[in-house]
C-alpha positions in Angstrom: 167.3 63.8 24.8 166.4 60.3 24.0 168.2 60.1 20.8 171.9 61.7 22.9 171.4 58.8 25.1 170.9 56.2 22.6 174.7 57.8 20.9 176.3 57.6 23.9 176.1 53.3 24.5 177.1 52.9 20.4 180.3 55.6 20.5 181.9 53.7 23.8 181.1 50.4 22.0 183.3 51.3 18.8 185.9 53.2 20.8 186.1 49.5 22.9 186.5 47.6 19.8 188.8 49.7 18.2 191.1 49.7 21.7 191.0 45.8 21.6 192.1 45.9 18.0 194.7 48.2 18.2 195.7 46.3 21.4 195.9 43.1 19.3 198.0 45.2 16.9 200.7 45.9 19.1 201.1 41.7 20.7 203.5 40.4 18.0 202.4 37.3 16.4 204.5 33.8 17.6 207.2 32.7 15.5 206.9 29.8 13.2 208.0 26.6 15.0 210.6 24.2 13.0 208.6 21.0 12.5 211.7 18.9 12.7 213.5 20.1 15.8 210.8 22.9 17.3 213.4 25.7 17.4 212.0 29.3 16.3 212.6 30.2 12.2 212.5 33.4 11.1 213.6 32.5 7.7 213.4 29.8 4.9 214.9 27.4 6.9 215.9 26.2 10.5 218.7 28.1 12.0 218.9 24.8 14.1 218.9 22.3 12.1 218.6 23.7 8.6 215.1 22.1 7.3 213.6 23.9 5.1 210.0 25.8 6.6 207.4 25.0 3.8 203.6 23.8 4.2 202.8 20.1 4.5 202.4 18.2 1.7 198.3 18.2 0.4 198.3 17.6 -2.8 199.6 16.0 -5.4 200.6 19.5 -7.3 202.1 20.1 -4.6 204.3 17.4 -3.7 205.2 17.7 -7.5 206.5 21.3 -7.1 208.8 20.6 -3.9 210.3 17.6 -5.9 210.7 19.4 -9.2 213.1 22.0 -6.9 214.4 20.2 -5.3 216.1 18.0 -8.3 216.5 21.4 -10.1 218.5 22.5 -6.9 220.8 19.7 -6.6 221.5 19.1 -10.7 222.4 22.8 -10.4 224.8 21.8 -7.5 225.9 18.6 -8.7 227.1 19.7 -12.6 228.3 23.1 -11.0 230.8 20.5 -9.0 231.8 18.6 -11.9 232.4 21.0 -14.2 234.8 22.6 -12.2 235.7 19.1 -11.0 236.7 18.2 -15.0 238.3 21.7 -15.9 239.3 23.7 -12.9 242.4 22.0 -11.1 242.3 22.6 -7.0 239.6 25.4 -7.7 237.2 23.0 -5.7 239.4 22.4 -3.1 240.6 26.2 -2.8 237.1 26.9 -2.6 236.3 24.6 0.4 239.4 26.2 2.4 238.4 29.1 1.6 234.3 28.4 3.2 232.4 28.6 0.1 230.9 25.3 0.0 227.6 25.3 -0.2 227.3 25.6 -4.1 229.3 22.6 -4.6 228.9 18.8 -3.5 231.1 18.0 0.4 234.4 16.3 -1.1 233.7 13.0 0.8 230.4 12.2 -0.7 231.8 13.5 -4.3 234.5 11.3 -3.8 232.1 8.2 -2.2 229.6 8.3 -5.2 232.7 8.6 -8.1 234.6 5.7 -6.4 231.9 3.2 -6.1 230.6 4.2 -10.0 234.1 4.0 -11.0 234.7 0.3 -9.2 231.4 -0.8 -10.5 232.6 -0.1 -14.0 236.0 -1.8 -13.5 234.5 -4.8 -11.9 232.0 -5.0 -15.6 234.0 -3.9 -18.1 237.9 -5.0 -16.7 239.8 -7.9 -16.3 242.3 -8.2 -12.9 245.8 -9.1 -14.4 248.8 -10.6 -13.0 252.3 -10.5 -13.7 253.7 -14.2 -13.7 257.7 -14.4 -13.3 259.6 -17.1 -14.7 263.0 -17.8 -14.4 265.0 -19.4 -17.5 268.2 -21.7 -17.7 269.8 -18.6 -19.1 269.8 -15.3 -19.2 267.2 -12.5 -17.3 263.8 -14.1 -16.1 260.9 -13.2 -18.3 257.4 -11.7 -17.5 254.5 -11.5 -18.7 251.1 -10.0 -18.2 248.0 -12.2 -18.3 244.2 -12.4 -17.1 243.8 -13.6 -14.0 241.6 -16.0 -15.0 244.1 -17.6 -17.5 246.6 -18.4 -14.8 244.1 -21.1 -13.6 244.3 -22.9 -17.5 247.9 -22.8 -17.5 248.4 -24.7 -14.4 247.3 -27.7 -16.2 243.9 -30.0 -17.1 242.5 -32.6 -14.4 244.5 -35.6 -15.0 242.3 -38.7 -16.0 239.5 -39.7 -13.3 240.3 -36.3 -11.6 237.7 -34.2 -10.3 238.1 -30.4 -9.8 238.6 -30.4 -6.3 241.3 -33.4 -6.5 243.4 -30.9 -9.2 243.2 -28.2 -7.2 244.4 -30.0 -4.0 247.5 -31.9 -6.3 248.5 -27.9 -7.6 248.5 -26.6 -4.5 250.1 -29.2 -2.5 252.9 -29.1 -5.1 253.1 -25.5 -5.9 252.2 -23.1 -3.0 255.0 -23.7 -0.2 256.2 -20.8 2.2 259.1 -21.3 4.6 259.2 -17.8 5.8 258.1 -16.2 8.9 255.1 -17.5 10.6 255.1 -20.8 8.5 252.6 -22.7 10.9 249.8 -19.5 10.6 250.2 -19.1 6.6 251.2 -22.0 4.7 247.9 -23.2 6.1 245.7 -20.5 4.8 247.8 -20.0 1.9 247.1 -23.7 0.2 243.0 -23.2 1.5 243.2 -19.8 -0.7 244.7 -21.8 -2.9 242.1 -24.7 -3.5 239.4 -21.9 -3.1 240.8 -19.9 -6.2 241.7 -23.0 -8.3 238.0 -24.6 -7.7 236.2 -21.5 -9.3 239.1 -20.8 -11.9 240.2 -17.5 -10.0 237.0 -16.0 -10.0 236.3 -15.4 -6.0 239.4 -14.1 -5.5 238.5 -11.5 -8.7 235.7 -10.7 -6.8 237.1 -10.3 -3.7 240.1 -8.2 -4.6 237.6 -5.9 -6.4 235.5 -5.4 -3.0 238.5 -5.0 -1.1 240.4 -2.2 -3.4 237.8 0.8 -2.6 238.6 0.2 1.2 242.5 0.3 0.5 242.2 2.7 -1.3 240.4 5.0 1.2 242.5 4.2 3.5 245.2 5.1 1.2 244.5 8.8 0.7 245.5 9.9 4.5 249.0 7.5 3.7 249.3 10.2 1.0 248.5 13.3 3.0 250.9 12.4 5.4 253.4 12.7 2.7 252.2 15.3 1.3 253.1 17.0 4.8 256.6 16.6 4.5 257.0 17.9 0.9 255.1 21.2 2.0 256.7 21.5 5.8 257.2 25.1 4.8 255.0 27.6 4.8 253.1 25.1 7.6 249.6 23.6 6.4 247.4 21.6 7.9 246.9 18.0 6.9 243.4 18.3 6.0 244.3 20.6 3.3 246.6 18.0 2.0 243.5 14.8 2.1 241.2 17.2 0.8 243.7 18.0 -2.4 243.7 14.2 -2.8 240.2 13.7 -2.3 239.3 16.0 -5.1 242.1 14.9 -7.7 241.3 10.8 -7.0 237.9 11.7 -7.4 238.9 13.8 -10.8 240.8 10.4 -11.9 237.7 8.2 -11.8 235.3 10.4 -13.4 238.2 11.1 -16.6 238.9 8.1 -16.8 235.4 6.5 -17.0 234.2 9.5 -19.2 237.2 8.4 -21.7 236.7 5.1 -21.5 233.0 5.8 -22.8 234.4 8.0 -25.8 236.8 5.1 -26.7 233.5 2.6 -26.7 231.8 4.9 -28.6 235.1 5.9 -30.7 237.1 3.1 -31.4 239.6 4.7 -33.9 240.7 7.2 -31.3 241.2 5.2 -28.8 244.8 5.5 -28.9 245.1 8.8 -28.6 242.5 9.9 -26.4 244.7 7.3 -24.0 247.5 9.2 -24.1 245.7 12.9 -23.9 243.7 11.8 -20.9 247.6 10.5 -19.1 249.2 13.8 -20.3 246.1 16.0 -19.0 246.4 13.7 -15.2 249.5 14.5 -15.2 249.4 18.3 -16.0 246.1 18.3 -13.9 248.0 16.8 -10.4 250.5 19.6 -11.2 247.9 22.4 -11.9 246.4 21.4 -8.6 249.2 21.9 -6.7 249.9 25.2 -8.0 246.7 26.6 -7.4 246.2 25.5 -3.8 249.8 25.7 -2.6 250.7 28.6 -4.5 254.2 28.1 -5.4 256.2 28.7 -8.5 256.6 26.3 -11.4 259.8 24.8 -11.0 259.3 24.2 -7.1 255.9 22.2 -8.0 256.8 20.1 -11.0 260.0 19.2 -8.1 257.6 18.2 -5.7 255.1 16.3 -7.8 257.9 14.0 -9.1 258.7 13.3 -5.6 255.3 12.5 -5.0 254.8 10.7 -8.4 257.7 8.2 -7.1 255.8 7.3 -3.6 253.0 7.2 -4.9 254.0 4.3 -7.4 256.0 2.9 -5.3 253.6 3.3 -2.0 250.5 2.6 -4.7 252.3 -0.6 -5.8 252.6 -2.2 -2.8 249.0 -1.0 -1.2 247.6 -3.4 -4.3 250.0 -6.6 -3.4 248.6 -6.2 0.0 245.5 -5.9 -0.9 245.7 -8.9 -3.2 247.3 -11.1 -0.5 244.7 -10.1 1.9 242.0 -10.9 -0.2 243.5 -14.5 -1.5 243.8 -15.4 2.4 240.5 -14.7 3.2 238.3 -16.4 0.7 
């Protein structure tokens, strides 16, 4: 009888225990919590705000795998984007319309990053040139092409007794004189550029033009769109297909060009022609572009890219005098 009773206490007890765990079974456990903006993730990453859910940082193996992906992901991203950037005209930008985009690099940052490596390089490695006028006695005026900071030497050596600043105020006194339109607000500023530029033998206003030119050029790129939206007026698009075209194919430009320019370092003998293949592929690449994104036929495109060839030089050509000015009437 004894030993019944003693079974009866130990049999509720498990049948208890198992209840309570079979009733924790059943409550769902709460849903990781996004450290960065506290919103619920059931995945990887944040629904949210699209942080990635891993484990805080510990150790220094640790910390050492995260970074090791995370390079690995983006050099996959980044030389995916510039292989197709190089060999694929429009693909990058049919892609984007089209909503695949996270494989690739966002066009404004490819285009940021190219730009500034590309200006950085020109600013080394270039000279700015000018083209100086003269008009003869006789016949048609001649021009020529010289380094900018050459047109400083040719306006002639300090006299005698003549300090810098003395030459530069006698040159400009005699040289610069405007009698146009708002002759009280620029003649002015245009003999202080003047003294500025002559006084450092052209270099600030080297400098300058070269900080200025990304900007104009930026703000270049929607000029073109705009164009762009008269040439393709039918079927109807919308302009941001037409600046992201651009985006892609400027930012195809600088990484050609620089890549070529590296080859002829490295190659001097085929300079030359790697020159001339690089303008012929630009040219069949701004064409192939269109093609691919626009989907017209041949005949209709190369019609339409000379149109836009011709505003574009002559647009191009006069962003970069204004640009210049600007920058010499600052300094």
């Amino acid at each position: 009888m004894s030993s019944v009773a003693a079974a009866g206490p130990v049999s509720d007890a498990g049948a208890a225990a198992e209840a309570k765990v079979a009733a924790t079974a059943e409550i769902p456990a709460a849903a990781p919590r996004c450290d960065n903006c506290g919103a619920a993730v059931a995945g990887r990453y944040c629904a949210a705000c699209g942080q990635r859910r891993e484990a805080p940082v510990h150790s220094l193996w640790h910390f050492t795998k995260v970074a090791a992906e995370d390079l690995t992901h983006a050099d996959s991203r980044l030389w995916r984007t510039l292989g197709a950037l190089l060999g694929r005209p429009g693909y990058l930008t049919r892609e984007f319309l089209a909503g695949r985009r996270a494989r690739y690099l966002p066009p404004v940052r490819l285009y940021l990053v190219l730009s500034v490596l590309f200006f950085l390089w020109a600013a080394t490695f270039h000279q700015v040139r000018i083209v100086t006028v003269a008009a003869p006695g006789h016949g048609a005026p001649a021009a020529s092409v010289i380094p900018l900071e050459e047109e400083g030497e040719m306006l002639g050596k300090p006299l005698p007794g003549e300090s810098g600043e003395q030459r530069a105020q006698r040159v400009c006194a005699s040289r610069v004189n405007y009698d146009g339109p708002w002759q009280q607000q620029i003649q002015p500023a245009a003999r202080t550029a003047c003294v500025h530029m002559l006084a450092d033998n052209f270099r600030s206003l080297r400098e300058a033009f070269l900080h200025n030119l990304p900007r104009a050029m930026f703000l270049f790129l929607p000029m073109l769109a705009a164009a762009m939206m008269l040439l393709y007026w039918r079927p109807r698009h919308y302009y941001i297909e037409h600046l992201l075209l651009f985006v892609h194919n400027h930012a195809f430009v600088f990484l050609v060009v620089m890549l070529a320019a590296a080859v002829s370092a490295l190659l001097p003998a085929v300079a030359g022609m790697l020159r001339v293949a690089v303008t012929l592929y630009i040219a069949w690449y701004a064409y192939r572009s269109m093609r691919v994104v626009y989907g017209q036929g041949s005949w209709l495109t190369a019609g339409k890219l000379a149109l836009l060839s011709l505003f574009y030089l002559v647009s191009g050509g006069i962003m970069l005098l204004l640009t210049f000015v600007s920058s010499a009437l600052t300094l």
